[in-house]
C-alpha positions, -999 to +999 in steps of 0.1 A: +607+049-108+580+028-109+568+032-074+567+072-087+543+061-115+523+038-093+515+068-068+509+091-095+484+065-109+468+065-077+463+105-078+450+101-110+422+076-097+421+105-068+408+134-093+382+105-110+366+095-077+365+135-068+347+141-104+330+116-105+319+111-068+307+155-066+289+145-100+273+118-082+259+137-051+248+165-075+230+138-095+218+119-068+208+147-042+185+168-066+203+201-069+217+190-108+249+217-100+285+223-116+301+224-082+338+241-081+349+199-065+341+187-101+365+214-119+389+202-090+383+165-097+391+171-138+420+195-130+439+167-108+427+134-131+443+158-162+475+165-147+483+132-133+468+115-164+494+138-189+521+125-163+506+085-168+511+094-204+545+100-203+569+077-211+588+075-181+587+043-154+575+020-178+589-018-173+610-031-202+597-040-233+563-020-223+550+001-254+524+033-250+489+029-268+487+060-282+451+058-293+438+045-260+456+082-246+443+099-274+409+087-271+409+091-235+418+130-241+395+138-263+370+126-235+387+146-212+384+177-230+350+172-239+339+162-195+360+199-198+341+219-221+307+204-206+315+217-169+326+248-185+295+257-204+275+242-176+289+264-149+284+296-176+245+285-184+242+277-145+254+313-135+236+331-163+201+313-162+203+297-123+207+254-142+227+234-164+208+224-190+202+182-183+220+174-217+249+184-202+250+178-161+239+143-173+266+140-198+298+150-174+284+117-157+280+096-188+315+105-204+335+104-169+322+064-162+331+060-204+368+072-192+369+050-167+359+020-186+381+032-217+405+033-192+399-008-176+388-023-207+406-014-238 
């Protein structure tokens, strides 16, 4: 069982290199896009990080932090709602307003390090 949880820890670190990583390029390479690889990136790190938060495969005596998974959701829905208004602004006026193209970026690396440090 915990060899299950291991590999679906290692998708989960799949969908944030995919976010983050098309984020990066967009950032990086001038266009400043939501790119359809970003949704993809979210859509995997979500599904395998509702799996992580499952009690299931833990070693004995391990406990869940609740607010750590909590916190980290919130995050996630926000990352969410910021691609998804980006991608509407981008296709109505042709860009994503800076605020939030730079923000996916910002809140994805604050996952992460919610996610290492706490």
């Amino acid at each position: 069982m915990e060899t299950l949880r291991h590999i679906v820890l290692f998708i989960h670190l799949i969908g944030f290199a995919v976010l983050f990583g098309s984020w990066a390029v967009q950032a990086f390479g001038g266009a400043r896009e939501i790119t359809r690889l970003m949704h993809v990136g979210i859509s995997i790190a979500a599904v395998a990080g509702l799996a992580l938060a499952a009690p299931w495969g833990l070693p004995d005596g391990a406990e869940m932090n609740y607010a750590k998974i909590g916190t980290k959701l919130v995050v996630l829905l926000v990352i969410g709602a910021f691609l998804g208004i980006g991608q509407a602004r981008q296709r109505k006026a042709g860009g994503v307003p800076p605020v939030l193209f730079w923000g996916v970026g910002v809140l994805t690396l604050v996952n992460a390090g919610i996610a290492v440090l706490w």
